[in-house]
C-alpha positions in Angstrom: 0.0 0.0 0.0 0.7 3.5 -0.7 -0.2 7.2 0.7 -1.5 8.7 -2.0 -2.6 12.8 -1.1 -5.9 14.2 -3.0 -6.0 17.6 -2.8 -8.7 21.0 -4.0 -8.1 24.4 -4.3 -9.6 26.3 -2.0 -11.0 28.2 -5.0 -12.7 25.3 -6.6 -15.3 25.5 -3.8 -17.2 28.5 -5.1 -20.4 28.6 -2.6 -19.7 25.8 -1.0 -17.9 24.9 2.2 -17.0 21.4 2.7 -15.5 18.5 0.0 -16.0 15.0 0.2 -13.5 12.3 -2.1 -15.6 9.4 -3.7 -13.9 6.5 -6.4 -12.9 3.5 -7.4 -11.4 2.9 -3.5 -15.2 3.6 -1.7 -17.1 2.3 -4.7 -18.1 5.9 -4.6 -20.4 5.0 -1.9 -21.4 8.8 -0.2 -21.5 6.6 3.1 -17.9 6.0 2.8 -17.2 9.0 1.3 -13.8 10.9 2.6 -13.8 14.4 3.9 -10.9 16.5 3.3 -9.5 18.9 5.7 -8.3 22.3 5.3 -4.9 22.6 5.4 -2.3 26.0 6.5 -2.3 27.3 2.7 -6.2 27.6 2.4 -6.1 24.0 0.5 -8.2 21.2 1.5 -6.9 17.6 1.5 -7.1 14.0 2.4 -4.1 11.2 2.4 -5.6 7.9 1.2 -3.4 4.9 1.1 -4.2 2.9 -2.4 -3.0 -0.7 -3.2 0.5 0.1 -5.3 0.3 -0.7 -9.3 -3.3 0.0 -9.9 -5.1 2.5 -11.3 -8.3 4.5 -9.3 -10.6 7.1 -10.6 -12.3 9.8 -8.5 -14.3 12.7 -8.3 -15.2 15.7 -5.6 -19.1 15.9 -4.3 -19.8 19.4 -2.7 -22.0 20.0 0.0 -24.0 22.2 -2.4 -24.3 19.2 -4.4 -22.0 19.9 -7.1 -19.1 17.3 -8.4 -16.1 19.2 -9.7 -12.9 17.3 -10.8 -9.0 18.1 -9.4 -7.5 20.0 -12.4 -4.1 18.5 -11.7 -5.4 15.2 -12.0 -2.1 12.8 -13.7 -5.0 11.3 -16.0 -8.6 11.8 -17.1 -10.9 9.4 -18.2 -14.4 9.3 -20.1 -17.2 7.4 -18.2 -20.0 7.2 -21.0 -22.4 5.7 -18.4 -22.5 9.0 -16.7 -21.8 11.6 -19.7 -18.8 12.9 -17.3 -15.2 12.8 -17.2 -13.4 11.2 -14.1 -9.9 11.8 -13.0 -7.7 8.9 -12.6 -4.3 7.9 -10.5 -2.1 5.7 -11.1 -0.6 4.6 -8.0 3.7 3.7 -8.6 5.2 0.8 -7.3 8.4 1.3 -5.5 11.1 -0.1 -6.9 13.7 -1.7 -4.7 17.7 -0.6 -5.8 20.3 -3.2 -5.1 23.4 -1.0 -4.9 26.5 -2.4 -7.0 29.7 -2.7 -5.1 33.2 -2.3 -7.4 36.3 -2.7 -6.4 38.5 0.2 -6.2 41.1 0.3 -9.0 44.6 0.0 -8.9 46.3 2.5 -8.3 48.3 3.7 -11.4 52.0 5.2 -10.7 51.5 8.6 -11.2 54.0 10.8 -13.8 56.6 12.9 -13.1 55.7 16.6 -15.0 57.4 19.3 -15.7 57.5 22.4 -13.2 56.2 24.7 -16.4 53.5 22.1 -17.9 52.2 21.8 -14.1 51.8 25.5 -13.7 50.4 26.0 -17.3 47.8 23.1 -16.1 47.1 25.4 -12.9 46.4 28.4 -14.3 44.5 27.3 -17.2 42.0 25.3 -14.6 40.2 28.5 -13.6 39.0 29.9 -16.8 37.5 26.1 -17.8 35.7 26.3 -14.5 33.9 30.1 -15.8 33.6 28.8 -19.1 31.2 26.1 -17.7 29.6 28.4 -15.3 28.7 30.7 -17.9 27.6 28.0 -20.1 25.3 26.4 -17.4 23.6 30.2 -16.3 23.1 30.6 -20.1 20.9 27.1 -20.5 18.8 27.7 -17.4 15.0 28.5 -18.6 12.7 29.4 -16.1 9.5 26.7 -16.5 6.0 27.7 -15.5 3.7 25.5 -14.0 1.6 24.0 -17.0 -0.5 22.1 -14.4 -2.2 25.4 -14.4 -3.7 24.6 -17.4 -7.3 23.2 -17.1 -7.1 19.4 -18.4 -3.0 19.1 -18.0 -1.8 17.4 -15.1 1.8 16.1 -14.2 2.2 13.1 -17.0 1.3 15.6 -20.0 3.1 18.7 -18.1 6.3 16.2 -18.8 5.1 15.5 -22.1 5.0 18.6 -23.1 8.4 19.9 -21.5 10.1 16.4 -23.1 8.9 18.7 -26.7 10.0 22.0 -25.7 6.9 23.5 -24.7 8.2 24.7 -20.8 6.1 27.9 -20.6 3.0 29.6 -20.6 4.0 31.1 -23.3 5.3 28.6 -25.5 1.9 26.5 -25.2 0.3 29.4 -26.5 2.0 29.2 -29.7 1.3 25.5 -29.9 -1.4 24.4 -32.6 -4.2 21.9 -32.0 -2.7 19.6 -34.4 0.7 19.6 -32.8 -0.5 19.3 -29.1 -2.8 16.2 -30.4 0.0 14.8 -32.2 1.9 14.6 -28.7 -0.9 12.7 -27.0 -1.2 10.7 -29.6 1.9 9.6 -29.4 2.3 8.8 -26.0 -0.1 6.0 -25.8 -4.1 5.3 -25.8 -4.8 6.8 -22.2 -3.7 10.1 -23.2 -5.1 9.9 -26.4 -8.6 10.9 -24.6 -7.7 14.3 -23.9 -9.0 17.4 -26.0 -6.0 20.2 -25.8 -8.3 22.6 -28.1 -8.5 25.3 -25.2 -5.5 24.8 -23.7 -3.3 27.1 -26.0 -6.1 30.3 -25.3 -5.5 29.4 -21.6 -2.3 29.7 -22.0 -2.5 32.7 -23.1 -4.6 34.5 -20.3 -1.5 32.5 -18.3 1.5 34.3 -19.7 -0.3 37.3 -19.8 -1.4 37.4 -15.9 -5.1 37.5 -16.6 -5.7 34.6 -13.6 -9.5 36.3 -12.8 -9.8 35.5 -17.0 -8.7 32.2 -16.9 -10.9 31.2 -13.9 -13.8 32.3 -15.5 -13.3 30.6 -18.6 -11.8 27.2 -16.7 -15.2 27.6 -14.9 -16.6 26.1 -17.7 -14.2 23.8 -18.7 -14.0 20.0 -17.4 -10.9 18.1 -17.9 -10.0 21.1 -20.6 -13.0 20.9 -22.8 
């Protein structure tokens, strides 16, 4: 078994005041249903420990009767019973590392140098140690948080990144065909996801406009 922590906004509650977490793990039974707690930073959450390897889908019931789904869900997934998309976790199994012993090598006898091809070695040390630095400072790229995104949570945040696309910004500038092309791509249980907004969310993103974005994520379940 494995903690696994479900967490909400504090913002998804709208009207309402308390959250309960129903799935795959209560047989979304509302007797068993599990309330989540408010935590320091406003959000409200509840640790659930889930049998490792399997998959679980869940939803949030509000005490004003409305369901609402955790936008930073790692997977959605259609329920055509219901007409509704559930969120989904995957819980990881732990893998267990063996580490791997060598045996020290030999030592080797070490050569004698010359007194000027030691101090040119010295003094030519230093400026290979900036010229990495500098190199280093130049890659770093600030990422934003694509989870941010309705409908993208962790697994298609590293999608994304793994094609470049590691800001607000850059999404925004992604086409519909491109983005689908990536879920395609990376297998049949991403393949369910409809990016169409998320490039026009985005764009409110890198532009600042968060009361924008809520409104229009209002409307939105699992990005559509």
């Amino acid at each position: 078994m494995k903690k696994i922590t479900f967490s909400l906004p504090a913002e998804a509650l709208g009207n309402a005041t308390k959250a309960l977490l129903l799935g795959d793990f209560n047989n979304w039974n509302i007797d068993d249903a599990i309330g989540l707690e408010v935590q320091k930073n406003g959000t409200l959450a509840a640790i659930v420990p889930l049998e490792s390897g399997k998959t679980y889908e869940y939803r949030y019931l509000l005490d004003n009767g409305t369901w609402v789904n955790d936008h930073s869900a790692e997977q959605f997934v259609q329920n055509d019973a219901f007409g509704v998309v559930n969120c989904a976790v995957t819980v990881p199994v732990e893998e267990v590392v063996v580490a791997k012993v060598e045996a020290a090598p030999k030592a080797k006898k070490a050569k004698a140098e010359k007194p000027v091809e030691k101090q040119e070695k010295k003094e030519a040390a230093p400026k290979a140690i900036k010229e990495k630095k500098e190199v280093k400072e130049t890659a770093k790229v600030e990422k934003d948080n694509l989870a941010k995104i309705e409908g993208i949570g962790p697994k298609i945040s590293k999608l994304l990144e793994a094609e470049g696309i590691i800001t607000f910004k850059d999404l925004s500038k992604a086409t519909g065909k491109k983005l689908k092309a990536i879920l395609e791509a990376a297998g049949p249980k991403f393949q369910i996801h409809d990016p169409a907004t998320w490039p026009k969310q985005a764009k409110l993103a890198a532009a600042g406009k968060w009361d924008e974005l809520k409104e229009l994520q209002e409307d939105l379940i699992g990005g559509k």
